[in-house]
BAKOL-707235 format. One record per residue (C-alpha): residue in three letters; x, y, z. Coordinates in steps of 0.02 Angstrom, whole numbers, plus 32768, in hexadecimal, padded with zeros to 4 digits. Example, Ala and Ser with C-alpha at 12.3 -4.5 7.8 and 13.67 -1.06 7.14 Angstrom:
! BAKOL-707235
ALA82677F1F8186 SER82AC7FCB8165 
***
This chain:
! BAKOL-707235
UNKC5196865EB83 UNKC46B689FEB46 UNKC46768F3EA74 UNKC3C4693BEA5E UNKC39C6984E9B3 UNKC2D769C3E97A UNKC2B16995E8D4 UNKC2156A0EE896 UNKC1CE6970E830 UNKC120699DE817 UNKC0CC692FE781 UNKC17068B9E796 UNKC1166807E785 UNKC1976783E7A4 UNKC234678DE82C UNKC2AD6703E849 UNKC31366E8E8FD UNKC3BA6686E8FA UNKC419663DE9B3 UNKC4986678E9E1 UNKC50365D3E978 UNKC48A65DBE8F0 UNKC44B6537E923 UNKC3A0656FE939 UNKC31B65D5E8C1 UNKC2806639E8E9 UNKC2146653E84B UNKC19566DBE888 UNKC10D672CE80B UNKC0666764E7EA UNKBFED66E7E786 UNKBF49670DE704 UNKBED6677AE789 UNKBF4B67BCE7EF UNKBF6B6717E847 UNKC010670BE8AA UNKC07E6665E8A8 UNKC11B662BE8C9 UNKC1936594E8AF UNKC2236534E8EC UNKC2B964E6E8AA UNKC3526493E904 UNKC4056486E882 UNKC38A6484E7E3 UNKC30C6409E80B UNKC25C6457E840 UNKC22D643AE909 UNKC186649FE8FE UNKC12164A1E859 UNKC0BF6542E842 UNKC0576562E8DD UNKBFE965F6E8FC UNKBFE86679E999 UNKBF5A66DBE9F0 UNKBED366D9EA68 UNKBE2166D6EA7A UNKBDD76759EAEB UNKBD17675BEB2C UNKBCC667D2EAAC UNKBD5867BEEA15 UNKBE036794E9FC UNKBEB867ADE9D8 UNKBEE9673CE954 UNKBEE06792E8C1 UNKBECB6835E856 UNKBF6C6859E89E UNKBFFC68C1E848 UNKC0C968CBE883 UNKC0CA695CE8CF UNKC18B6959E91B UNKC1FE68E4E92B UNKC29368EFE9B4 UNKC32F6878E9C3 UNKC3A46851EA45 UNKC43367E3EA6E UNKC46B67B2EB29 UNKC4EC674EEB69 UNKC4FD675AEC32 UNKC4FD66DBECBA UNKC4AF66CBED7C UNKC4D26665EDED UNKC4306602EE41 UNKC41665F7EF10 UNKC4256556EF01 UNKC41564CAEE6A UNKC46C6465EDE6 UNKC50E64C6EDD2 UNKC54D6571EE1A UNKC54065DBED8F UNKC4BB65D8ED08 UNKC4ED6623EC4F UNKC4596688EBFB UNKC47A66A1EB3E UNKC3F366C4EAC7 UNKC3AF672CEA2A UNKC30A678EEA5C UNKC29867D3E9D1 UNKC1F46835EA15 UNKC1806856E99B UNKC0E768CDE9B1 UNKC052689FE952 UNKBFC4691FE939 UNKBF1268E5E91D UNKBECB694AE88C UNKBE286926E8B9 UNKBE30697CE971 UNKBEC469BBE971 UNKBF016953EA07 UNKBFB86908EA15 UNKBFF5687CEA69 UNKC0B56840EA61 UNKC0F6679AEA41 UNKC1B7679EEA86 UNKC227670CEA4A UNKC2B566E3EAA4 UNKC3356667EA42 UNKC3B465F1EA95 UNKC422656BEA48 UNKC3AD64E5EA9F UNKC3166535EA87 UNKC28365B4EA7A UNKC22C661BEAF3 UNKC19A6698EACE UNKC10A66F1EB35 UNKC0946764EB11 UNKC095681BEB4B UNKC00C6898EB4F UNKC03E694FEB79 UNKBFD569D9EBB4 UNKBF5A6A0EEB1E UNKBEB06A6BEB26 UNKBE6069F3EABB UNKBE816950EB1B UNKBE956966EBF9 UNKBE2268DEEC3D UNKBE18683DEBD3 UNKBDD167A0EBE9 UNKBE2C6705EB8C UNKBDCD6683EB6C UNKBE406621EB00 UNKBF056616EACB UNKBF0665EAEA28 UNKBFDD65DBEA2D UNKBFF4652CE9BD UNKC08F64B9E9B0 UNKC0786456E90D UNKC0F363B6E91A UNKC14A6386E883 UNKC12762C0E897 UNKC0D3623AE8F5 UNKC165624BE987 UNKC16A61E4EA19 UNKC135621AEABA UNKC13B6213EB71 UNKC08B6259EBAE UNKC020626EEC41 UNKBF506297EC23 UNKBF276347EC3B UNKBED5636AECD8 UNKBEAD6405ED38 UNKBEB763B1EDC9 UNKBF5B634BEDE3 UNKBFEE6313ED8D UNKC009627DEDF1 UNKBFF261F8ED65 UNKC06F6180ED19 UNKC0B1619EEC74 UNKC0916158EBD0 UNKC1086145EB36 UNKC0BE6155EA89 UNKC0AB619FE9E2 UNKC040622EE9DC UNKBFCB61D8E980 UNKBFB7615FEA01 UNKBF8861D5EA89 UNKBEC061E5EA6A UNKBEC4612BEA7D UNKBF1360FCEB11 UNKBEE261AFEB64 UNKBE386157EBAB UNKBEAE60C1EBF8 UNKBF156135EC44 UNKBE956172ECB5 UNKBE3E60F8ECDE UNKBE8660E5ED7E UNKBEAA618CEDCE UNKBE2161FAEE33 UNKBE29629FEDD5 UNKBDA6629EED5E UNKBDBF6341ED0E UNKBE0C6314EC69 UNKBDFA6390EBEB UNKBDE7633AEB38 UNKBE16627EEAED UNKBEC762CBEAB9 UNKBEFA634CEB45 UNKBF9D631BEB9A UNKBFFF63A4EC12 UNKC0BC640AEC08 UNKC13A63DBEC16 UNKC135637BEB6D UNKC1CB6300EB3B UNKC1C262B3EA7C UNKC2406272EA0D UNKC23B6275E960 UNKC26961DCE8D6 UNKC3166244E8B0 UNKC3356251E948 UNKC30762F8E9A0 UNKC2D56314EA4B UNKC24E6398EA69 UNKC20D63DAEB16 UNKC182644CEB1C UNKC13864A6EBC0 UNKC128655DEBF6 UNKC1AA65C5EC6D UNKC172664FECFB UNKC0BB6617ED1D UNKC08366BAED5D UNKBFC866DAED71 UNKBF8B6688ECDA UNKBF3265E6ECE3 UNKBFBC6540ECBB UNKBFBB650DEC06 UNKBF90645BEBC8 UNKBFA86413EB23 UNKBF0C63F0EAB2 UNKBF4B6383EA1B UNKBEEE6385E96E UNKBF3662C8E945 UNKBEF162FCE88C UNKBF5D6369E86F UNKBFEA6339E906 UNKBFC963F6E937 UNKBFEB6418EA05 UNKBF7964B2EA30 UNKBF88650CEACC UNKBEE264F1EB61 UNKBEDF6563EBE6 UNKBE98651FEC9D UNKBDF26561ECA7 UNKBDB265B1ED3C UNKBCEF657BED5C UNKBC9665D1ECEB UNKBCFB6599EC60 UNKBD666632EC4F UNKBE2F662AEC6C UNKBE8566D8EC6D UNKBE50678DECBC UNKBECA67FFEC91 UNKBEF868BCEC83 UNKBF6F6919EC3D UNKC0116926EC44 UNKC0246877EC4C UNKC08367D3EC13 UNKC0606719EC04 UNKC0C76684EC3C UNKC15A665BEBC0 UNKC12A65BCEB3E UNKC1C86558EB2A UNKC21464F0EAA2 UNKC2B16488EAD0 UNKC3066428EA51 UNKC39063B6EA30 UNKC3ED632EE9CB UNKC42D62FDEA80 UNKC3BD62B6EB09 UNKC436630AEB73 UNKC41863A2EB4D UNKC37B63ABEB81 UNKC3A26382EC2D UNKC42D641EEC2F UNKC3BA6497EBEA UNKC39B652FEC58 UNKC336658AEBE7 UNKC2996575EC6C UNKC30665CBECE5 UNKC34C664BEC83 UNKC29C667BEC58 UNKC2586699ECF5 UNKC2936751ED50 UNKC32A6758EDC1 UNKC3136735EE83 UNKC2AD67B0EED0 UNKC2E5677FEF7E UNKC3756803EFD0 UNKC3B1679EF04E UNKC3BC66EDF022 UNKC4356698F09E UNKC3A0664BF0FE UNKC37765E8F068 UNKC3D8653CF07E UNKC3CA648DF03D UNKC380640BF0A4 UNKC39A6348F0A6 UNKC2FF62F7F115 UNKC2B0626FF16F UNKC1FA6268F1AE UNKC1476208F1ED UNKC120620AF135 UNKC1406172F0F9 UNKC0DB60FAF198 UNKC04A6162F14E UNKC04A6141F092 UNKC0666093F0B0 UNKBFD76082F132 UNKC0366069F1D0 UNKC01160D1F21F UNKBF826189F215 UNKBF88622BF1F3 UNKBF00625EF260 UNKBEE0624CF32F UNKBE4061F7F332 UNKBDAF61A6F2DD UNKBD2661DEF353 UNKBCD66268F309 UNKBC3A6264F369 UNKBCA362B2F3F9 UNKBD29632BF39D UNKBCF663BEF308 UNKBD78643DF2D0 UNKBD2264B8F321 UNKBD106476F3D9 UNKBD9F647DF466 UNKBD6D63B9F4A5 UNKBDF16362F43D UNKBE3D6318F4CA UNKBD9E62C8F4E5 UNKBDA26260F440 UNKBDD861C3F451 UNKBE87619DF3EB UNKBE9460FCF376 UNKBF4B60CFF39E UNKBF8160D8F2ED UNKBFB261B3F2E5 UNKC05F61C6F29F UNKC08B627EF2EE UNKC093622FF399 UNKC128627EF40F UNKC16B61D0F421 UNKC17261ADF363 UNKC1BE625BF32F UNKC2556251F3AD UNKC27661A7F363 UNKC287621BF2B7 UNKC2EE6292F318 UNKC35C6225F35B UNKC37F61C9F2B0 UNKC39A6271F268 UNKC41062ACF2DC UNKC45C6217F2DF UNKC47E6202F212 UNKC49062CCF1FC UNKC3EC62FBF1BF UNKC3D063A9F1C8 UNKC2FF639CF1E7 UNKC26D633AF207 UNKC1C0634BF1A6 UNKC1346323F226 UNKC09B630CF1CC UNKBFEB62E9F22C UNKC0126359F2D1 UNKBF8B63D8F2C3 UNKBEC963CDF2D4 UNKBE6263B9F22F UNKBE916326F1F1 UNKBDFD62AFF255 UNKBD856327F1F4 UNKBDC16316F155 UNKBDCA6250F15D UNKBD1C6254F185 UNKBCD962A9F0F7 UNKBC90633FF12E UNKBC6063BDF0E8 UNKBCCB643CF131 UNKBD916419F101 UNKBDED649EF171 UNKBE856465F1D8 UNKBEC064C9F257 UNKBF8064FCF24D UNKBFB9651FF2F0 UNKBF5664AEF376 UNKBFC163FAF384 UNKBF656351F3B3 UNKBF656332F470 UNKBFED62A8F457 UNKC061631CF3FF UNKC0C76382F478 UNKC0FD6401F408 UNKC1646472F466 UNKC1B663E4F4C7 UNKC1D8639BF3FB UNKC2106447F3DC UNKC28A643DF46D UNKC2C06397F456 UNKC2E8639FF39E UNKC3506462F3C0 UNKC3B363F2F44D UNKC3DC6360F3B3 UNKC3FF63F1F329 UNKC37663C3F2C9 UNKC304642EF281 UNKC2436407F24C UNKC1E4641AF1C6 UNKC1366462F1EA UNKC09E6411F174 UNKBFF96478F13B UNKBF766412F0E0 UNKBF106489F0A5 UNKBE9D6408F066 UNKBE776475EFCC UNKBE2864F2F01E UNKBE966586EFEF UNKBE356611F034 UNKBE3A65C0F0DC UNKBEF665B5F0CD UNKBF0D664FF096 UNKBE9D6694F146 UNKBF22663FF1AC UNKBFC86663F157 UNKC01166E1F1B1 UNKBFD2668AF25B UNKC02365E7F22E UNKC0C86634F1E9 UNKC0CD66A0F281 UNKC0BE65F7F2DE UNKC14265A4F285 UNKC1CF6635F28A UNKC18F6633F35F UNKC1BB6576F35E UNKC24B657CF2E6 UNKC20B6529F261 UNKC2446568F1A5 UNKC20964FEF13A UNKC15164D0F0FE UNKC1066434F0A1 UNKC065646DF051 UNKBFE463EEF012 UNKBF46641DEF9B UNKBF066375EFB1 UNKBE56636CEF6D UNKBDCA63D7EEF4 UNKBDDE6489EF13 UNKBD7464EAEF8C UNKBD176557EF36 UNKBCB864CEEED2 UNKBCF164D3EE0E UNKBD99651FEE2F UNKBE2A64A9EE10 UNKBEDF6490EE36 UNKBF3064F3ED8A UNKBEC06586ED77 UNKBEEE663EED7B UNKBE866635EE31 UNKBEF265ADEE6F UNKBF9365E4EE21 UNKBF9E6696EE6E UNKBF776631EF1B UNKC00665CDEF15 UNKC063666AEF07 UNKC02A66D5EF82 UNKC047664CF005 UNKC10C663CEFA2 UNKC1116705EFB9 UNKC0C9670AF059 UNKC14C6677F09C UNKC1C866DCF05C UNKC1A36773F0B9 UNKC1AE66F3F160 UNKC25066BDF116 UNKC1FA65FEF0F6 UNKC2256592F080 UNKC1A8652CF012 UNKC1806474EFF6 UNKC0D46492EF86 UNKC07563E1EF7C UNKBFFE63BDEEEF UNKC0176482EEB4 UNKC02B64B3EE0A UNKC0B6646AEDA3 UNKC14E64C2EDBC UNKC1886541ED23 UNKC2326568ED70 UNKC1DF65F3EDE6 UNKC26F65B3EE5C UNKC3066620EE10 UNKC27D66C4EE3A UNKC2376694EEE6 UNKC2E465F8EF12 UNKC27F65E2EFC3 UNKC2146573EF5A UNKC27A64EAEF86 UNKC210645AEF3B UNKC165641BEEF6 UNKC1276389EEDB UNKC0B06395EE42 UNKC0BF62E0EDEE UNKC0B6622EEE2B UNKC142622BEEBA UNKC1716194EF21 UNKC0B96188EF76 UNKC0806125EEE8 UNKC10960A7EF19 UNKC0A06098EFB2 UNKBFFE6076EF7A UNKBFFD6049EEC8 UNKC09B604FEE79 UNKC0F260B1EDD5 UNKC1356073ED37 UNKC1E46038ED47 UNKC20C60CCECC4 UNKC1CD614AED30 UNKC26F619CED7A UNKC2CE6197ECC1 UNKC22961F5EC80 UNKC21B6287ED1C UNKC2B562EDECD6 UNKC29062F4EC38 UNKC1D5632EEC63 UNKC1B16378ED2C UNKC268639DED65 UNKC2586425ECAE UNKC2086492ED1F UNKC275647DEDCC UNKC29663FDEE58 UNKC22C637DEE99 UNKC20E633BEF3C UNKC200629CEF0A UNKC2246245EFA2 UNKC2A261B9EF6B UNKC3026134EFE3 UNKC283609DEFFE UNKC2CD6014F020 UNKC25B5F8FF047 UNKC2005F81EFA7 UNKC1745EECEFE8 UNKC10A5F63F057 UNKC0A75ED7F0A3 UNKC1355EDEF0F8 UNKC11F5F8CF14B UNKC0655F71F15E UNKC0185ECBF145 UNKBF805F0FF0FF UNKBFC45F62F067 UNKC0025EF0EFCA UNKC05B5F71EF6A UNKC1005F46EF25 UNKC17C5FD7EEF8 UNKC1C05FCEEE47 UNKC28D5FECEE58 UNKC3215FB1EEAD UNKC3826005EF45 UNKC41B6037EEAE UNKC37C608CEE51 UNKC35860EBEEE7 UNKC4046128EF02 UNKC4146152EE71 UNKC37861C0EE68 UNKC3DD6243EEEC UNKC454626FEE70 UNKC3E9626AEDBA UNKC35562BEEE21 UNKC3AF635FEE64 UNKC35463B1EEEB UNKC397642FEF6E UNKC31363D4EFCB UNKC311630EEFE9 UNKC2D562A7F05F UNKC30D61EEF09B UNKC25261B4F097 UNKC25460E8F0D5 UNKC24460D1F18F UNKC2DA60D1F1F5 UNKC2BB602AF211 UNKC2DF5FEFF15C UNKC380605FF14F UNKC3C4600CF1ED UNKC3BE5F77F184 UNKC4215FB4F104 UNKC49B6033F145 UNKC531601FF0C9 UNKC4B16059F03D UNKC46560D6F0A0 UNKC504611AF097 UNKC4F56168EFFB UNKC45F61BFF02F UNKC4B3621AF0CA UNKC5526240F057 UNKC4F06285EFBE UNKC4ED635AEF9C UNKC44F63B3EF96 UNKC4A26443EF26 UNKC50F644DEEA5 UNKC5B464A3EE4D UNKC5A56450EDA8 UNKC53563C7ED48 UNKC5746356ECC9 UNKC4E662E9EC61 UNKC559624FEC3F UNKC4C861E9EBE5 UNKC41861F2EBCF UNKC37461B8EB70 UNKC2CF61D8EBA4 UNKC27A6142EBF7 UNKC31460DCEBE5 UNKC39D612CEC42 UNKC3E061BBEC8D UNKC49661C0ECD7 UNKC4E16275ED26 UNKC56962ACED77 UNKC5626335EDFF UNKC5F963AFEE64 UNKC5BB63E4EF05 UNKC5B66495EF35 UNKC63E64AAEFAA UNKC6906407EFC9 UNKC6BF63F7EF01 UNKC68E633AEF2F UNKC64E62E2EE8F UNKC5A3626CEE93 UNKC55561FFEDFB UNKC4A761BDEDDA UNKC4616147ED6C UNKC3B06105ED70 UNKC365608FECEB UNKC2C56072EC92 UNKC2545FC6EC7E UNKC2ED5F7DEC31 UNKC3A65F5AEC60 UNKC4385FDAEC31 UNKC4EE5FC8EC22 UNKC54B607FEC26 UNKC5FD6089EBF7 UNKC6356140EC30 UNKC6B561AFEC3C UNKC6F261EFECEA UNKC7406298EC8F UNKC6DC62F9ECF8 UNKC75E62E1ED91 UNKC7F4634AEDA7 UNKC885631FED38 UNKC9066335EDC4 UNKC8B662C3EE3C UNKC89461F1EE7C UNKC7DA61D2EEB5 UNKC78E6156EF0F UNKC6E26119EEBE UNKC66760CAEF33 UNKC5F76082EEC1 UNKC549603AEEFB UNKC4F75FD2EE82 UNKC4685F4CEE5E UNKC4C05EA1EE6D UNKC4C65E33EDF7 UNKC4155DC3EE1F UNKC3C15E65EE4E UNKC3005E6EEDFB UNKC2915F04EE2F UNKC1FE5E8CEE40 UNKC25E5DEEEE8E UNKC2F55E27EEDC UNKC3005EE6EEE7 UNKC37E5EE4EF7D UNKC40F5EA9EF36 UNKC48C5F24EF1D UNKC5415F1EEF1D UNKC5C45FACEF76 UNKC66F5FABEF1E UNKC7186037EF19 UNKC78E606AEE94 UNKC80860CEEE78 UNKC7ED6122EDE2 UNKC82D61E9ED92 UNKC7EB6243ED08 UNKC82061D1EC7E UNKC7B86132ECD1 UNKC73660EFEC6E UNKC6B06084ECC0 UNKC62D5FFEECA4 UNKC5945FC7ED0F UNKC4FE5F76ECF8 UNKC45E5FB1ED34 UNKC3C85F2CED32 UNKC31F5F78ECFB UNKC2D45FF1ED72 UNKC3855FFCEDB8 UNKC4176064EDCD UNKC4BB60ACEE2D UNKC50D6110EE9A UNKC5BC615CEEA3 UNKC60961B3EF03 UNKC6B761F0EEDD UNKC7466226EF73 UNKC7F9624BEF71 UNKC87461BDEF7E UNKC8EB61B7EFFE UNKC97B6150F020 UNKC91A60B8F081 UNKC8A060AFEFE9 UNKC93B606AEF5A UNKC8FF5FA5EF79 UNKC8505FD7EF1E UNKC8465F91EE60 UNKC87F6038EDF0 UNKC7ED6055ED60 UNKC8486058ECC3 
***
C-alpha cells in the first residue's frame, strides 16, 4: 500500500530517509553554493561519505545554486510475481523521498527521487516539463560515490566496448596500478582513464561490509562507468560518450536510469537482493504465456574451439554478399551449420529432452566478414547451399525440437535494424521463437560504441520489436543488463561478460564463476554457456592448446548458482556420451524457480544456493569454488519437514585438480530430511551438484544423513 504526503519544504536544507527496519539512512542536503549531496549509512556505520549530485549540460549546468523547493514521501510495501526467475513472488518494500530542487539561477528544476530498501539505495534523476529547460544536452554526470576506506574489490577495466575481461581483486588503491596489466591482452582499446572500471561494482570493507554499486532500468541514456579519484577513494559517475564526445540528448519530461547502492553485513544478501528488479517498471507485455524457459544444445561449441567454421567458404574471389553465385564458391569442409551436423544436434536433443537447438553459421555473410572487408552486412534469411533449412525445419518439428535462429549483426546496427521485421517475419514462418544476437566488433557508424545512448536505444527497439513478433531475446555482446528483464521478461538472456568462450580459446581465472553473481548476474541472467566437459581442448581440435580452468562438479554446479531461464549444455555430444551419469544433472536441473535460498557465499571464494523448482516443488543445490579449496557444512532446512529425500550428490573426487585431473568426480545418494546437515569438499575451481527426490520404500538401504 502506497502513503503519499507533500511536504511544502521550500528553503528546507537537510532531509533524512530511514528503511523500512531502520537499518538503513539517507542523509540528503544542500552544501555552501547551493551544491546538492547525499550520504549513506548501513546500522550506524557510514557506506557512502558525502558525495555530490548534478550534471553538466553543453552551455551550463545543474549542480548547484539550487534551493529545496518540495519534498514528497512515500512508503510501499507490495509484491509481483516475475514471468519467470529466482523465486515466484518478489517482495517490494521501500521508503521513497522525491525532492524537487529549483535552480535560482534559471529557475529550472530537476528531481532527485530516493527510493530506500533494507538492502539498499536506489535514486534517478527526473526532469519534468518546464519552459526554461525542454532540449538539453548532458555532457557530464557529476553523481559521486565517496567510499569510506581502501575496500577490496572485484573489478573489470572500463570499456565502451566489451565487458568480456577477467576480473581482478584488489584494494581500491591498487586499481590504477594493475589497470594497465589488465588490458594488456584483450582487443578493445577504448579504455577511458588509468582508474575507470564498469557496474556492477562488488567491494568489501575491513569491518566487514559488502557493497554493490551499478544502475537499474537503462533506458535511453548512455551506460555508466566508474571513474575513481584514488586521492580521495571518490567513485564518480562517466557516461558512454557518443562520437563527438557528448553522452545524453534529452527532453523533457524525462528520467534517468536508477543508481543503486546495495549493502550488507552478509555476502548473502547481496545475492537475494531484488532491488534491481524492483526498480525497473512492471511487464509491459499482455500476453505472456509464449514466454518459456529453454534448456539447449547447439554447433556452438565445434566453433569456439576451432573444429569446425562458422562460415561456407574461403573463396571470396567467387562469392560477395551481394551476388546470387554462392553455390559457385567452393566450400572448405570445415562449416559447422551443415544439414548432416545439425540433425546430429537434433537427434541428441530429442533424445536427452532438450527443448531447442541454436544453429549458428547457416546464413550468408559470414565469408565476408572473415575476410575483412569493408562492408560487414550478413544477410538474415538466405541459408548456405549445404544447409537445407526447411528440410532442418521439418526434421527437427518431427523430433520435438525447436531451433534457435542466430543474427550476427556484426555491429552494424542500422543494417539490422533494415532487416528486422523481414527476418522476424522469417522466423515466426519457420517456427522459430527465439533469437541469439551478436554485436561482435566496432560499431558501424565509425566512433559509436557498444554502451552509448545510440547503441542502447538499438538494443531496445530490436527487444520491442521481438516482442511485437512474440520473440524472445538472447542479446550477445549488448549492453550490460540493468534488470530490464522484469519490464520486457522476453529478454530471456545476455551475455555481456566473459562466458564460457574464453574457456575455448584462452581461459578465465579459476574465481571467475564465484565472482559473476556478485557483479553481471546484479543486473539479470546470463547465458553463460556452462557444461564442458573435456577441459584439454587439443583434444576437440588439435590445433588449439587451451586448457579450461574447472572441474566437471564446478560445471554442475554453475546450473544451479548461475540461474538462468535460459541454459545451454554447451560440450559436444560426443564428450557427454562419455560421461552420461554426470550429464545427468544437467538434463534433471530447473530453468525457473519457486524459491531461492543463499546457503553460503563469499565473493571469489564460494558461492553455495539452494533452488525449488516452479512446479515440480523439486529442490536443486549449487556450489562452485574459487582458486582455492572449500569445505561447506550446511543445513538441509530448506526441505519439507514432513518428508525423506533422496540426495544425488555429484561431486569432485577426492584426487580431482582443475589443471591435472579435472574429470574426477564422484555420484553418491542419501537419505536425508530437513534436520540433515552435510559436509563436502570442493577442490579449487570446483564444486557440486544435488539433486534432492522423494524416498520411497526401495530407497531405506541408502546411508541416512544425520
Amino acid at each position: 500500500m502506497a502513503l503519499i504526503a507533500s511536504l511544502p519544504a521550500f528553503g528546507v536544507r537537510a532531509e533524512e530517509l530511514l528503511s523500512p527496519s531502520g537499518n538503513m539512512k539517507l542523509d540528503f542536503r544542500l552544501v555552501e553554493g547551493g551544491t546538492p549531496v547525499y550520504s549513506l549509512s548501513y546500522k550506524g556505520e557510514p557506506v557512502i561519505a558525502e558525495s555530490r549530485l548534478g550534471f553538466r549540460l553543453d552551455n551550463s549546468g545543474l549542480f548547484d545554486w539550487f534551493e529545496i523547493a518540495d519534498v514528497e514521501r512515500s512508503e510501499y510495501d507490495g509484491t509481483w510475481s516475475p514471468v519467470w526467475g529466482e523465486e515466484a513472488e518478489i517482495r517490494d518494500c521501500h521508503n521513497e523521498m522525491a525532492v524537487t530542487l529549483r535552480q535560482t539561477s534559471s529557475d529550472r528544476r530537476m528531481i532527485v527521487r530516493f527510493r530506500l530498501f533494507d538492502d539498499g539505495l536506489g535514486f534517478r534523476y527526473e526532469f519534468p516539463a518546464q519552459d526554461n529547460l525542454v532540449y538539453f544536452l548532458i555532457t557530464e554526470e557529476l553523481t559521486e560515490f565517496a567510499m569510506t576506506g581502501d575496500h577490496i574489490a572485484w573489478w573489470i577495466p572500463g570499456d565502451y566496448d566489451t565487458q568480456e575481461y577477467d576480473y581482478t581483486e584488489s584494494r581500491l588503491s591498487e586499481i590504477r596500478g594493475l589497470l594497465k596489466g589488465a588490458v594488456s591482452n584483450n582487443l578493445s582499446q577504448s579504455i577511458f582513464s588509468e582508474t575507470g572500471v564498469q557496474t556492477a561494482l562488488q567491494m568489501k570493507t575491513d569491518s566487514g561490509l559488502y557493497i554493490n554499486l551499478h544502475e537499474a532500468a537503462l533506458v535511453n541514456f548512455p551506460a555508466m562507468h566508474l571513474e575513481l579519484d584514488d586521492s580521495t577513494l571518490t567513485f564518480k559517475a562517466h557516461l558512454t560518450p557518443d562520437p563527438n564526445g557528448d553522452c545524453a540528448y534529452m527532453q523533457t519530461e524525462c528520467v534517468t536510469p536508477w543508481r543503486t547502492v546495495i549493502v550488507s553485513d552478509d555476502a548473502r544478501d547481496i545475492l537475494a537482493s531484488r532491488i534491481t528488479l524492483n526498480l525497473n517498471e512492471p511487464c509491459k507485455i499482455d500476453d505472456t504465456s509464449w514466454i518459456h524457459p529453454c534448456k539447449y544444445v547447439g554447433v556452438w561449441w565445434e566453433m569456439i574451439t576451432g573444429k569446425s567454421a562458422w562460415s561456407y567458404t574461403d573463396d571470396l574471389k567467387s562469392v560477395h554478399i551481394d551476388t546470387d553465385d554462392l553455390s559457385e564458391a567452393k566450400p572448405h569442409g570445415r562449416h559447422g551449420a551443415t544439414t548432416e551436423n545439425v540433425k546430429k544436434y537434433i537427434d541428441f536433443a530429442a533424445e536427452h529432452g532438450f527443448d531447442a537447438v541454436l544453429v549458428e553459421g547457416w546464413n550468408i555473410g559470414w565469408e565476408d566478414w572473415f575476410g575483412n572487408m569493408k562492408e560487414r552486412v550478413f544477410d538474415f534469411v538466405t541459408p548456405y547451399p549445404d544447409f537445407d533449412l526447411e528440410g532442418i525445419m521439418d526434421y527437427a518439428s518431427s523430433k520435438g525440437v525447436k531451433l534457435i535462429m542466430h543474427h550476427e549483426t556484426s555491429s552494424s546496427p542500422r543494417n539490422y535494424e533494415r532487416q528486422l521485421d523481414t527476418a522476424y517475419k522469417f522466423m515466426k514462418e519457420h517456427g522459430y521463437d527465439a533469437v541469439k544476437s551478436g554485436y561482435v566488433g566496432n560499431i558501424i557508424p565509425k566512433g559509436n560504441n557498444h554502451y552509448n545512448q545510440w547503441m542502447v536505444n538499438h538494443y531496445q527497439y530490436a527487444l520491442e520489436k521481438a516482442a511485437d513478433y512474440r520473440i524472445m531475446v538472447n542479446a550477445h555482446e549488448a549492453v550490460r543488463p540493468t534488470g530490464l528483464c522484469r519490464t520486457w521478461p522476453n529478454l530471456i538472456g545476455n551475455e555481456s561478460a566473459r562466458g564460457t568462450e574464453y574457456q575455448g580459446t584462452n581461459g578465465s581465472k579459476p574465481f571467475h564463476v564465484t565472482v559473476l553473481p556478485f557483479t553481471r548476474l546484479i543486473g539479470g541472467p546470463m547465458d553463460y554457456t556452462p557444461g564442458i566437459f573435456e577441459m584439454d581442448i587439443s583434444k576437440i581440435n588439435p590445433g588449439n592448446s587451451t586448457h579450461a580452468n574447472f572441474t566437471i562438479a564446478n560445471q554442475l554446479g554453475v546450473y544451479v548458482v548461475m540461474s538462468s531461464p535460459l541454459q545451454m549444455a554447451a560440450d559436444i555430444p560426443e564428450n557427454y556420451e562419455r560421461f552420461m551419469d554426470a550429464f545427468q544433472f544437467i538434463k534433471d536441473v530447473a530453468l525457473d524457480w519457486e524459491e531461492s535460498r543463499y546457503i553460503e557465499a563469499e565473493p571469489g571464494r564460494y558461492v553455495t544456493v539452494a533452488r525449488k523448482a516452479k512446479g515440480t516443488g523439486q529442490w536443486f543445490v549449487g556450489n562452485v569454488t574459487g582458486s582455492e579449496e572449500h569445505v561447506s557444512e550446511i543445513k538441509f532446512d530448506f526441505l519439507d519437514p514432513d518428508k525423506t529425500y533422496v540426495a544425488t550428490v555429484y561431486a569432485d573426487a577426492p584426487d580431482a585438480d582443475y589443471l591435472t585431473n579435472p574429470q574426477a568426480y564422484t555420484i553418491s545418494e542419501y537419505r536425508c530430511t530437513s534436520k540433515s546437515s552435510f559436509r563436502q569438499k570442493a577442490v579449487a575451481a570446483g564444486g557440486y551438484a544435488i539433486s534432492f527426490r522423494e524416498a520411497e520404500p526401495g530407497d531405506r538401504k541408502l546411508k541416512m544423513l544425520k
